[in-house]
Each structure stands twice: as structure tokens, then as C-alpha cells.
N, CA, C and O atoms as a Tinker XYZ file with bonds, in Angstrom:
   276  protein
     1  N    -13.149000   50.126000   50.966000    73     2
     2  CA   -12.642000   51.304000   51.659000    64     1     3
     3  C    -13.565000   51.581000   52.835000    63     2     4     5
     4  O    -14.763000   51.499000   52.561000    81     3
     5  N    -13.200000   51.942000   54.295000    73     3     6
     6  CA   -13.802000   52.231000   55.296000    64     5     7
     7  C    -14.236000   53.452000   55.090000    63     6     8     9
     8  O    -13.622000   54.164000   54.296000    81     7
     9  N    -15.589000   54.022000   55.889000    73     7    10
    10  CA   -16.205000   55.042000   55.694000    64     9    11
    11  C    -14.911000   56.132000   56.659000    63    10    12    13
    12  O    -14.921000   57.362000   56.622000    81    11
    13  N    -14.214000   55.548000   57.207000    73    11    14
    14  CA   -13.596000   56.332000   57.871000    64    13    15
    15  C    -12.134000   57.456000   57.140000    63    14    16    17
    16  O    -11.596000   58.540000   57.363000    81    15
    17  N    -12.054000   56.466000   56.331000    73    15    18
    18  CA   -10.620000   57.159000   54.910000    64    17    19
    19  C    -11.506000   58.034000   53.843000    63    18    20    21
    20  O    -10.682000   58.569000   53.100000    81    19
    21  N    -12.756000   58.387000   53.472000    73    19    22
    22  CA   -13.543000   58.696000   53.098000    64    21    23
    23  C    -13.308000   60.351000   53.391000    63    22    24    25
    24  O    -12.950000   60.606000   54.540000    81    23
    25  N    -13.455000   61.387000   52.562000    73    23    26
    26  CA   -12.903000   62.451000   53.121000    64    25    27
    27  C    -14.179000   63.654000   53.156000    63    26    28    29
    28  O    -14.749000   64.019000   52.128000    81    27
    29  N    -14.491000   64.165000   54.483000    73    27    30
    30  CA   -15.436000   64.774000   54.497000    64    29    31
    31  C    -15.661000   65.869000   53.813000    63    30    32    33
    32  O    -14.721000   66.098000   53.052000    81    31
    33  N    -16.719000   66.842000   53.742000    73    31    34
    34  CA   -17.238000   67.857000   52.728000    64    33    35
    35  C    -16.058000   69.041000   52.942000    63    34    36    37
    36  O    -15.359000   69.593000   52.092000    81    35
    37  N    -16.101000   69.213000   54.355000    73    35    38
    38  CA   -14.839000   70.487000   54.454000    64    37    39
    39  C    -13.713000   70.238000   53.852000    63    38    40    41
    40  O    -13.177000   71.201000   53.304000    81    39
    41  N    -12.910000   68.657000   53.760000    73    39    42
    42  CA   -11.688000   68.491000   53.175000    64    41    43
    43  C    -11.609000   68.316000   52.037000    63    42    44    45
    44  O    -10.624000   68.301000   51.299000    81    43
    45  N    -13.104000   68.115000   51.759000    73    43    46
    46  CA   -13.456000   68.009000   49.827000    64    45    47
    47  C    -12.885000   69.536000   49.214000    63    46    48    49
    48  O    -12.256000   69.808000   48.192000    81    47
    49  N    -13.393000   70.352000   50.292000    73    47    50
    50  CA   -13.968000   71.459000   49.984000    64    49    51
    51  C    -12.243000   72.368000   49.355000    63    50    52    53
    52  O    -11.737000   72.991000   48.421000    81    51
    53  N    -11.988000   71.788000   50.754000    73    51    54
    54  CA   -10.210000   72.452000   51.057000    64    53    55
    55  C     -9.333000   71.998000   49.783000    63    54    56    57
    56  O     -8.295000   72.496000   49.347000    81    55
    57  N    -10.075000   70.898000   49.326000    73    55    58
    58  CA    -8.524000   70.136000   48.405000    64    57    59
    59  C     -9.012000   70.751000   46.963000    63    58    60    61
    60  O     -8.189000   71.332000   46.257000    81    59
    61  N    -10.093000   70.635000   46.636000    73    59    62
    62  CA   -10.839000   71.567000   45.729000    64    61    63
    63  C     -9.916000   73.163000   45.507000    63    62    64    65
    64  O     -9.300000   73.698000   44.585000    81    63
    65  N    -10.199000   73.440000   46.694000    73    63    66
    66  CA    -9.588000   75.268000   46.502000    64    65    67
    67  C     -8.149000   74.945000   46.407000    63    66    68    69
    68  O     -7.649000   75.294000   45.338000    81    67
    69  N     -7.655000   74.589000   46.927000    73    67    70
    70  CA    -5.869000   74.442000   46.723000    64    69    71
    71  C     -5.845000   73.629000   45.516000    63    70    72    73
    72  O     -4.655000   73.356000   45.357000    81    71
    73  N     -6.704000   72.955000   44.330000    73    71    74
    74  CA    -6.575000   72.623000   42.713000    64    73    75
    75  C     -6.337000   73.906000   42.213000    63    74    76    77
    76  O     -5.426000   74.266000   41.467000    81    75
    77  N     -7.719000   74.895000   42.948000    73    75    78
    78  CA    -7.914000   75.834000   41.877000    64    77    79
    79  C     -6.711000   77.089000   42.282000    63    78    80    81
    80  O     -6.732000   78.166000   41.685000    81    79
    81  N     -5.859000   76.839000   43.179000    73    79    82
    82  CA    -5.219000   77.437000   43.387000    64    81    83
    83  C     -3.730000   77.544000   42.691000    63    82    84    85
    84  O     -3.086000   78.538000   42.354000    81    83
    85  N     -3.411000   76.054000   42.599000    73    83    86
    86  CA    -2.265000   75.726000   42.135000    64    85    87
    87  C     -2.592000   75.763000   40.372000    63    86    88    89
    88  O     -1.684000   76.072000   39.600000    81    87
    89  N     -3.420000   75.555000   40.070000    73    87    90
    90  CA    -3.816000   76.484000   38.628000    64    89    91
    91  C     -3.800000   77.581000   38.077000    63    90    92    93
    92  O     -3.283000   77.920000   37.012000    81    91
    93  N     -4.597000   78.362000   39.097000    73    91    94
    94  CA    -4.697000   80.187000   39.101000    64    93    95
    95  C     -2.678000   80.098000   39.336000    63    94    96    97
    96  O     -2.227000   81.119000   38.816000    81    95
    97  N     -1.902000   79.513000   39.730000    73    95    98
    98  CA    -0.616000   80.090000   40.124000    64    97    99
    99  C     -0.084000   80.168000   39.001000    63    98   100   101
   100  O      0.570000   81.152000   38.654000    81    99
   101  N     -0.452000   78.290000   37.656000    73    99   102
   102  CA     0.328000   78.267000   37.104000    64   101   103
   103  C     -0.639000   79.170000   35.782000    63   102   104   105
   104  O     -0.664000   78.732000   34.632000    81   103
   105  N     -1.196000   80.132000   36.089000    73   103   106
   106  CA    -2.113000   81.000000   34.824000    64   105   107
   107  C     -3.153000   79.799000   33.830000    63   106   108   109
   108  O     -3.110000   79.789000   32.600000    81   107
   109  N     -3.931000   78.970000   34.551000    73   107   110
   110  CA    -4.097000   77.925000   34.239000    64   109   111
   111  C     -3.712000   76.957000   33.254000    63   110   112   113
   112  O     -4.685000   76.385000   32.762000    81   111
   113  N     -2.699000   76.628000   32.854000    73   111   114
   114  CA    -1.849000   75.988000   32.267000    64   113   115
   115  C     -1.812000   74.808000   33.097000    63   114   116   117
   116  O     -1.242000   74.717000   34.184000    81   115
   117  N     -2.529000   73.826000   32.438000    73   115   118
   118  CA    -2.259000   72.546000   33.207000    64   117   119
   119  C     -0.869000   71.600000   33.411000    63   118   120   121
   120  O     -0.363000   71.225000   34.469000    81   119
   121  N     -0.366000   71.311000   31.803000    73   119   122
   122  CA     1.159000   70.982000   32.157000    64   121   123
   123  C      1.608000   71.351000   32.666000    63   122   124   125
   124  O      2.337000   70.564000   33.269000    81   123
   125  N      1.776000   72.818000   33.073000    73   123   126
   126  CA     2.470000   73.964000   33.939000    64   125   127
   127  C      2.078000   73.445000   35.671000    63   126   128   129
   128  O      2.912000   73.516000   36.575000    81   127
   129  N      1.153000   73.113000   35.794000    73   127   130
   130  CA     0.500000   73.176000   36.999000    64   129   131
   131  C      0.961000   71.489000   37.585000    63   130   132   133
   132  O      1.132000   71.361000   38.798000    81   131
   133  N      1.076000   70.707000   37.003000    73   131   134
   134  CA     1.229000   69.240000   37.145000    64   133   135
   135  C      2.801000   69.047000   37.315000    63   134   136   137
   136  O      3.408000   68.335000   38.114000    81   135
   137  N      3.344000   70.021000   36.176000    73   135   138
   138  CA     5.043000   69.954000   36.252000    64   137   139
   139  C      5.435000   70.455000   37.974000    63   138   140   141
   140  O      6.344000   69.964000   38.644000    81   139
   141  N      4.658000   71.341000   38.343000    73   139   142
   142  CA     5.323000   72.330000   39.358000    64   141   143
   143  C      4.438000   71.040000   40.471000    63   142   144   145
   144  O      5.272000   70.752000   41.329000    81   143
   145  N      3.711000   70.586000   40.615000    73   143   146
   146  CA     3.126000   69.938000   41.758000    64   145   147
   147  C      4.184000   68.771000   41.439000    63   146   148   149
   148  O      4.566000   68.519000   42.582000    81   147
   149  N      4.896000   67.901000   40.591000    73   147   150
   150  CA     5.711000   67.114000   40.287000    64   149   151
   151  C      6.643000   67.510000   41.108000    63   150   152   153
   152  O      6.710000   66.946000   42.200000    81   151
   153  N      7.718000   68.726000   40.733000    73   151   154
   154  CA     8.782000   69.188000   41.255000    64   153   155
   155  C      8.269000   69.241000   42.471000    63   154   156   157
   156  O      9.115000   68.846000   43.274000    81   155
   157  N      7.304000   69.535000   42.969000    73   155   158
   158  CA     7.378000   70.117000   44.580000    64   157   159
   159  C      7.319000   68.840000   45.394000    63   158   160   161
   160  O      7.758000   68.801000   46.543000    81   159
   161  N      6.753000   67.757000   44.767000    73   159   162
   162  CA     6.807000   66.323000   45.311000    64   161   163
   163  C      8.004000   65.898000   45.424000    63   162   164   165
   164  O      8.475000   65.876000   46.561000    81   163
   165  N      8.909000   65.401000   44.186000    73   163   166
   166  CA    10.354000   65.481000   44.370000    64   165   167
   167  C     10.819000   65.846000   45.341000    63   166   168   169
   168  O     11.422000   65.020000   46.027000    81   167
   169  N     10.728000   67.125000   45.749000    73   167   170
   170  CA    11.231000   68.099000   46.821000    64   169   171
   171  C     10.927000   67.577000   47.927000    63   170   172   173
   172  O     11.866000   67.409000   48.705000    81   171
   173  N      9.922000   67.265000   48.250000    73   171   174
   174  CA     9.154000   66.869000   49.601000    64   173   175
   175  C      9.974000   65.687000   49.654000    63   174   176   177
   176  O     10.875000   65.688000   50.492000    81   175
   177  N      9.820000   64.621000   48.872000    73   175   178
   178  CA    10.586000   63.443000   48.909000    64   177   179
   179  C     11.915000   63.079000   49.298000    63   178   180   181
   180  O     12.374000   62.218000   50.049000    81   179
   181  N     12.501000   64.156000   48.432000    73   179   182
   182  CA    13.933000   64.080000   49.100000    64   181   183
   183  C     13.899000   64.700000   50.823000    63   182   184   185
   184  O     14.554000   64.138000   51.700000    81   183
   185  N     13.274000   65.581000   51.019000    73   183   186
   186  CA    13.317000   66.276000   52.588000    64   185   187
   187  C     12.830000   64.999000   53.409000    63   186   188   189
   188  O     13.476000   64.760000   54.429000    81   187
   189  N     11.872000   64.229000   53.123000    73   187   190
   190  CA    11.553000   62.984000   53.916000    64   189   191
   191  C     12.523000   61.625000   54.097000    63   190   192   193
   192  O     12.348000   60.794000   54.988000    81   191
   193  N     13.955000   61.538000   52.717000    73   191   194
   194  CA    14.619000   60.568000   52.510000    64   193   195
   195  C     15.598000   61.419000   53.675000    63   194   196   197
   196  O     16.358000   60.706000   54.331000    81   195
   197  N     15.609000   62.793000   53.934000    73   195   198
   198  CA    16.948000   63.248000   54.982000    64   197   199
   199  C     16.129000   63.576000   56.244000    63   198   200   201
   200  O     16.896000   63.168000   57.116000    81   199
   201  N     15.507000   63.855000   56.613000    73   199   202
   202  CA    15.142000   63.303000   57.607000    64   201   203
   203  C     14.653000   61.854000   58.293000    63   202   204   205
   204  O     14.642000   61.663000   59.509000    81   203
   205  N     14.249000   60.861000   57.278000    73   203   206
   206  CA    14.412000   59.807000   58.008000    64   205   207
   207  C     16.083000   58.901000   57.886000    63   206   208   209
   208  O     16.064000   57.757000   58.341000    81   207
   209  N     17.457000   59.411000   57.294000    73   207   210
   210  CA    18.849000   59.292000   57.529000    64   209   211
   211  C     19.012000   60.310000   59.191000    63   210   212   213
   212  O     19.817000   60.002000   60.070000    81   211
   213  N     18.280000   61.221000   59.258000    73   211   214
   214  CA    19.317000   62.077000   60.670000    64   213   215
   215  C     18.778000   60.893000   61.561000    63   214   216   217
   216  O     19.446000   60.181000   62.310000    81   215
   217  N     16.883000   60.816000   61.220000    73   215   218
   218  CA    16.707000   60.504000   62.812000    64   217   219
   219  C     17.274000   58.975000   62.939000    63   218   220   221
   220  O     17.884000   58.763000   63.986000    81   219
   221  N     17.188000   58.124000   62.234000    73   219   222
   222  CA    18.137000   56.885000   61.697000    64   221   223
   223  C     19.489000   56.646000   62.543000    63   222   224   225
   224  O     19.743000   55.713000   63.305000    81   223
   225  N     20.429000   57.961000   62.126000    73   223   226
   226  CA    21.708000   57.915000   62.540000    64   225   227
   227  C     21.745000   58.640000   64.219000    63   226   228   229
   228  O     22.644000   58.348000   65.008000    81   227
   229  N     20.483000   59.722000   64.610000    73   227   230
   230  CA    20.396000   59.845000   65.694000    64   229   231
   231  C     19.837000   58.717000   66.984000    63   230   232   233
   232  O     20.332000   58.794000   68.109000    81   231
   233  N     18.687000   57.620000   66.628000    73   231   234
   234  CA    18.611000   56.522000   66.886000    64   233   235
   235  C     19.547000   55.310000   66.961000    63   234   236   237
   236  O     19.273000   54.413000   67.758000    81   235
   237  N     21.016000   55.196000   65.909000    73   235   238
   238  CA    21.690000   54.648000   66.518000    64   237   239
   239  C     22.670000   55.101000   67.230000    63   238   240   241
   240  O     23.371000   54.169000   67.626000    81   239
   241  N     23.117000   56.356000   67.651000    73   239   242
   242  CA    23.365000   57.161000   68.328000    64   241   243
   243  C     23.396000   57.147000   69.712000    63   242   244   245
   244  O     24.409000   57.356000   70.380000    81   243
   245  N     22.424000   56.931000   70.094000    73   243   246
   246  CA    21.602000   56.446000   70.751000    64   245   247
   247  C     20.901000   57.918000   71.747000    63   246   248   249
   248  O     20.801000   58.094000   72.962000    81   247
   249  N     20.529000   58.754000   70.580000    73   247   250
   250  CA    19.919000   60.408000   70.847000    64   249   251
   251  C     18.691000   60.472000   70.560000    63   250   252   253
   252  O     18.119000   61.539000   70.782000    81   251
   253  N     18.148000   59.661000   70.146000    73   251   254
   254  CA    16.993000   59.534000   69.722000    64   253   255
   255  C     16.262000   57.721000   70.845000    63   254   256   257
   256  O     16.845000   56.639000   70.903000    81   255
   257  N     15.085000   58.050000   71.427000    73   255   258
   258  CA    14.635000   57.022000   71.899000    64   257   259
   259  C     13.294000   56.833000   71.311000    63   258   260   261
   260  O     13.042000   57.848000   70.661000    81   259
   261  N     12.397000   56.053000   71.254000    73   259   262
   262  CA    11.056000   55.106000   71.358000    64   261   263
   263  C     10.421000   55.472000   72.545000    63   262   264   265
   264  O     10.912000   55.575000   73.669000    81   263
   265  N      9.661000   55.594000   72.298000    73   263   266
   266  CA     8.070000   56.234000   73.478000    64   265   267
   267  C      7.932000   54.647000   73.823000    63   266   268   269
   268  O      7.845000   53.732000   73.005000    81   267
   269  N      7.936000   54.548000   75.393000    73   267   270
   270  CA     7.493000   52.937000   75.814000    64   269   271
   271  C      6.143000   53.050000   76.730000    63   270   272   273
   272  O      6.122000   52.390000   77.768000    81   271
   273  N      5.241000   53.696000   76.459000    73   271   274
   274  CA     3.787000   53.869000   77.096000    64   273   275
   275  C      4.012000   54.072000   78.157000    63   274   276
   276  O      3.096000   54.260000   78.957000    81   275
């Protein structure tokens, strides 16, 4: 692993508090807390499978272009 993917103290720090956050939500109940970060992934997942169909169908469209430097 490059020192560069390596995640510094502030983002240690950040991902740390949003654990203890999504814990404190689910009254620390861990299944509780893992189920709901599950579902919210799902969620995310599907929003990423429909947006990459619009921009897809807007690209052949031909509404959507490529950045050419």
C-alpha cells in the first residue's frame, strides 16, 4: 500500500467520530448499527446503479459529452 492511500490523523479522527456516531444513533446496539449502515449502502448503491443508466442513456443521446483537454 502507498503511503499516499494511508489516511491521515484528521480523517482517522473524522471516521472515528461518525463510528461513534452511527452507534450513539443506533442506542449502541451494534446489530442495530451495522443493519442500518447495510441498508444505507444498499441505498447508495442503487442511487449510483441510476445514475450511472441516466448519464449512460444521456451519453448516447448524445447530451452528455467527454472533456477532451
Amino acid at each position: 500500500m502507498s503511503s499516499g492511500s494511508l489516511p491521515n490523523t484528521q480523517d482517522a479522527d473524522g471516521l472515528e467520530a461518525a463510528v461513534d456516531q452511527a452507534i450513539e444513533a443506533c442506542d449502541g446496539d451494534m446489530r442495530s448499527t451495522i443493519r442500518a449502515l447495510i441498508v444505507a449502502n444498499e441505498y447508495l448503491e442503487t442511487e449510483v446503479d441510476e445514475l450511472m443508466k441516466a448519464v449512460s442513456h444521456a451519453f448516447v443521446r448524445g447530451r452528455f459529452h467527454t472533456y477532451s483537454g
